[in-house]
KEKE-3310 file (N, C-alpha, C; in steps of 0.2 Angstrom, whole numbers, plus 5000, padded with zeros to 4 digits):
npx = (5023:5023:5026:5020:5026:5025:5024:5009:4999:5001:5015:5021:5032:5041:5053:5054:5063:5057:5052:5065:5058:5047:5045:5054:5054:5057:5047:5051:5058:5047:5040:5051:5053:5040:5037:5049:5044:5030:5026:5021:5010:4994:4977:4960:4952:4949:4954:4961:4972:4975:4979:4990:4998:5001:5008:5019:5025:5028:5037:5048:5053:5044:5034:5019:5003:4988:4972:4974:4968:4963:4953:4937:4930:4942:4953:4967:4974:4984:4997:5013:5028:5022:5018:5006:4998:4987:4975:4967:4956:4944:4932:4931:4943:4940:4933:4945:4952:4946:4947:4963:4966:4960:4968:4980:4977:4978:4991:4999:5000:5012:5015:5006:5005:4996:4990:4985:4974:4970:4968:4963:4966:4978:4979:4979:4984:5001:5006:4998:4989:5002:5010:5015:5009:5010:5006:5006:5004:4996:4995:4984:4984:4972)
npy = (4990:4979:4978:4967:4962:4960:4953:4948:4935:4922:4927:4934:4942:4943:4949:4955:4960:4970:4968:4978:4991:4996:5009:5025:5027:5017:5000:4996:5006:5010:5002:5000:5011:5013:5003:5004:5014:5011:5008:5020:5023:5025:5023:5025:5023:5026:5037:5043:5035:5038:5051:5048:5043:5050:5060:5052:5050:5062:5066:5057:5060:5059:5064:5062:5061:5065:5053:5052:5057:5044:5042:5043:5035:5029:5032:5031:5030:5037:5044:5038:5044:5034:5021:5016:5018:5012:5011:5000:4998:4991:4980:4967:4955:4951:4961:4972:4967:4968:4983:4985:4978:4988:5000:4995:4995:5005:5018:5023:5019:5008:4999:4993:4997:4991:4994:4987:4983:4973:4953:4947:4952:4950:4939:4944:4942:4942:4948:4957:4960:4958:4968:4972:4969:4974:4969:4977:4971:4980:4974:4975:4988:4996)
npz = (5090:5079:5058:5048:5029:5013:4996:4992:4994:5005:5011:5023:5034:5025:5015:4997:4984:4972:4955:4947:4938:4943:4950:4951:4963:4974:4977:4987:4993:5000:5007:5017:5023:5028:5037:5045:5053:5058:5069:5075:5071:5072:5076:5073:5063:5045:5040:5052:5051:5035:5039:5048:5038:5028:5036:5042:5027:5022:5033:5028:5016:5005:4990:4989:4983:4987:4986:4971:4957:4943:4939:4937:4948:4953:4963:4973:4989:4992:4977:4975:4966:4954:4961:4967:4985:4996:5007:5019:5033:5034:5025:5014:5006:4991:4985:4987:4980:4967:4967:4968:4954:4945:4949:4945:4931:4924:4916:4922:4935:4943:4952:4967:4985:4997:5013:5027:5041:5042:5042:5032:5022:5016:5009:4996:4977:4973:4961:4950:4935:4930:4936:4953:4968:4985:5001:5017:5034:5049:5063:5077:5077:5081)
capx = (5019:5026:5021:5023:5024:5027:5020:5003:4999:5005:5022:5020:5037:5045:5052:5057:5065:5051:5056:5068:5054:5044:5045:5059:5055:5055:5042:5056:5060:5043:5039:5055:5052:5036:5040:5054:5039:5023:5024:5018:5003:4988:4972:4954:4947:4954:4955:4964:4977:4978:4983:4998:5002:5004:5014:5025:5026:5031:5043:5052:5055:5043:5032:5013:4998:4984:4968:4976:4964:4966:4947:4930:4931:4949:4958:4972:4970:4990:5004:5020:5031:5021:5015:4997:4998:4978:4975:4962:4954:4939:4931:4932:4948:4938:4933:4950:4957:4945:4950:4968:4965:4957:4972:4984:4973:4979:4996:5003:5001:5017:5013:5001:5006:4991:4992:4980:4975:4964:4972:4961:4970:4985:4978:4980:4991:5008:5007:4992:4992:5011:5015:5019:5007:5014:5003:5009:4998:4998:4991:4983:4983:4967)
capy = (4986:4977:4978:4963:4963:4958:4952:4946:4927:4918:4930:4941:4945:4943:4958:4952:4966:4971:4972:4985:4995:4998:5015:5030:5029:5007:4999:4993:5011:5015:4999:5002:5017:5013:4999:5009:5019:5009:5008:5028:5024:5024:5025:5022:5024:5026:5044:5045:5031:5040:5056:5044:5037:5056:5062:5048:5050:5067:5065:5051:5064:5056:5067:5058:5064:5061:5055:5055:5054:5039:5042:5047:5029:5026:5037:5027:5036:5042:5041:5042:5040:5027:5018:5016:5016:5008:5011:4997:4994:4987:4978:4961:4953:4952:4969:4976:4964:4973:4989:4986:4978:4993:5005:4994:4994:5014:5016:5027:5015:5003:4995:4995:4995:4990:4994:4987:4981:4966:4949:4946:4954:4947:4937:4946:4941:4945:4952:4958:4964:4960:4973:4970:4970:4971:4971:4979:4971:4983:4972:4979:4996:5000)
capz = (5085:5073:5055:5040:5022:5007:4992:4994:4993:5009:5014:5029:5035:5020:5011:4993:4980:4966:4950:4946:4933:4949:4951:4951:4971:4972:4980:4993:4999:5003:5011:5023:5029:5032:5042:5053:5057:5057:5077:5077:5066:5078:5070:5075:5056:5039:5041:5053:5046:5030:5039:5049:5032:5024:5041:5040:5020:5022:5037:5023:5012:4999:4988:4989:4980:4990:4982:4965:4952:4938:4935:4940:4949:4956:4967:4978:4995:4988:4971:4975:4959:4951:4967:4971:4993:4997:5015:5022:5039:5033:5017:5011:5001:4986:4985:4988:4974:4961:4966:4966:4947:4944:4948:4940:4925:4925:4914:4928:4940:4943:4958:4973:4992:5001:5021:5031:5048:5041:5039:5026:5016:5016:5002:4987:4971:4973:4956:4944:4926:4927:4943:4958:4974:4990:5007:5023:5036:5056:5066:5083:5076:5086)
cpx = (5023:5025:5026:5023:5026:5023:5013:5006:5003:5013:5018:5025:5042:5047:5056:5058:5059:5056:5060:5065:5050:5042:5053:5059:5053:5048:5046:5057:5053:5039:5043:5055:5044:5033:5043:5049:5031:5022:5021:5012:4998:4981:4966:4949:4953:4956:4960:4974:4980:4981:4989:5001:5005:5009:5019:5031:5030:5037:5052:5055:5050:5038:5024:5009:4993:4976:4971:4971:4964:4960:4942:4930:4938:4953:4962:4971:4979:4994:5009:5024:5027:5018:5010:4998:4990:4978:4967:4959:4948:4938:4932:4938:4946:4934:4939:4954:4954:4948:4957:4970:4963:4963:4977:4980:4976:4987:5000:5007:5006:5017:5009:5006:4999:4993:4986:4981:4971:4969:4971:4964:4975:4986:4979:4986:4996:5009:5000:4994:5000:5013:5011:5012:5010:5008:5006:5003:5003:4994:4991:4985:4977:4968)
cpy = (4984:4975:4972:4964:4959:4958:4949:4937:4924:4921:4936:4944:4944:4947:4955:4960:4964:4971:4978:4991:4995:5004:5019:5028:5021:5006:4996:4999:5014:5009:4999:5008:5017:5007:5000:5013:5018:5010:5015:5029:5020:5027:5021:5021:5024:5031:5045:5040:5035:5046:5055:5044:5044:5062:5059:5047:5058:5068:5060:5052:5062:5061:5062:5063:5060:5062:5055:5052:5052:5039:5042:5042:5028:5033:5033:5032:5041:5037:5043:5037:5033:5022:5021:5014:5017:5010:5007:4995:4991:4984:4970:4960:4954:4959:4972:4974:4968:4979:4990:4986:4985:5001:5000:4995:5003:5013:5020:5024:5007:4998:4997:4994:4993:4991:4994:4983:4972:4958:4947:4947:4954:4943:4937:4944:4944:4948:4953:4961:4963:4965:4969:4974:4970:4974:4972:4977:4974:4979:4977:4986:4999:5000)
cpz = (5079:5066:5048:5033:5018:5002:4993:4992:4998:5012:5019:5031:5032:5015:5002:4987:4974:4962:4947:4940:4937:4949:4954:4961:4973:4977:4986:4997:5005:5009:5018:5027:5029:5037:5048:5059:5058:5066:5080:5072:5071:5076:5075:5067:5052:5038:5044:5054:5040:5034:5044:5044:5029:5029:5038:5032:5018:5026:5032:5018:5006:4996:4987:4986:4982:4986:4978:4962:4947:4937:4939:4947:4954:4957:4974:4984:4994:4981:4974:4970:4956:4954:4969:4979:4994:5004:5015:5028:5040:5027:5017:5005:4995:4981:4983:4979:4967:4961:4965:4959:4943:4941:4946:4934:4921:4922:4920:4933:4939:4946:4961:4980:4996:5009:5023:5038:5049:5040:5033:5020:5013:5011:4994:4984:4974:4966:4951:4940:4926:4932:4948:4960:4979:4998:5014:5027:5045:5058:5074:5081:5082:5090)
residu = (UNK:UNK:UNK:UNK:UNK:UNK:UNK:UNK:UNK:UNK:UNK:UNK:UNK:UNK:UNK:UNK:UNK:UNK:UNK:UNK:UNK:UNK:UNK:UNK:UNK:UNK:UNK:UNK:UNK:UNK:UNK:UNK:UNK:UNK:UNK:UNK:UNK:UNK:UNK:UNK:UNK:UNK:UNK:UNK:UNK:UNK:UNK:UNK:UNK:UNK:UNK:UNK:UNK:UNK:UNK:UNK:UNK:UNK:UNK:UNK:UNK:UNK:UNK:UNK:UNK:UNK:UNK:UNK:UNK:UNK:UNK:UNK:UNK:UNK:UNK:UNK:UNK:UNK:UNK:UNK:UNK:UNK:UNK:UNK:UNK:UNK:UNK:UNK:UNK:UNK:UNK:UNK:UNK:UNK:UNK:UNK:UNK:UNK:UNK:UNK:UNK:UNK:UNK:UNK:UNK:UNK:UNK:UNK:UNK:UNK:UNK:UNK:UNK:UNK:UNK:UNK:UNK:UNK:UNK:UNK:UNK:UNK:UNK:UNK:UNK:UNK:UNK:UNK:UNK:UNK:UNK:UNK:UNK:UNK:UNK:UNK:UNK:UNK:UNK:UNK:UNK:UNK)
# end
């Protein structure tokens, strides 16, 4: 299965370097190795996506914080360094885009990765508040 990404707005297979104030762990490493390894992500739900995303997160060496809490409200489903990772298989684009605002809205948060299976949402900014979105779409995951 093969999986696209990049910055949201019109790019699918286009991987283009973030900002270098991104995060200690870039938004470029976490999208490659989760690219190398999207093909082993098989999911019926968001559940069991998110516990692909936190295998493959850990297999990658990366340290994720799942659920982080930025407030009673906003908990990215993980942080890793600074990186908000959104996992979507359902929702509307305009839903998703509030909540992304949201957790950039959070000083912590440097960037978002969004990973979903929707094409819809392939739509969002390629950058909010000044950071960097970037969406991973799997198509045919189910």
């Amino acid at each position: 299965m093969a999986s696209q990404l990049g910055p949201g707005r019109g790019t699918d297979a286009v991987m283009q370097e973030p900002p270098a104030a991104a995060s200690e762990v870039t938004l470029t490493e976490l999208t490659r190795a989760i690219s190398r390894r999207s093909g082993e992500l098989r999911f019926a739900t968001e559940r069991d996506l998110q516990a692909g995303v936190a295998a493959l997160l850990a297999a990658e060496g990366f340290t994720a914080e799942p659920q982080a809490r930025l407030s009673p409200l906003d908990r990215p489903d993980f942080l890793v360094d600074g990186v908000a990772v959104e996992l979507k298989v359902k929702g509307g684009a305009p839903e998703l885009e509030r909540q992304v605002t949201r957790y950039l809205g959070h000083d912590q948060v440097l960037a978002v990765l969004v990973i979903t299976n929707r094409s819809r949402h392939r739509g969002l900014p390629g950058q909010i508040n000044g950071k960097p979105v970037w969406v991973m779409w799997i198509p045919g995951a189910f």
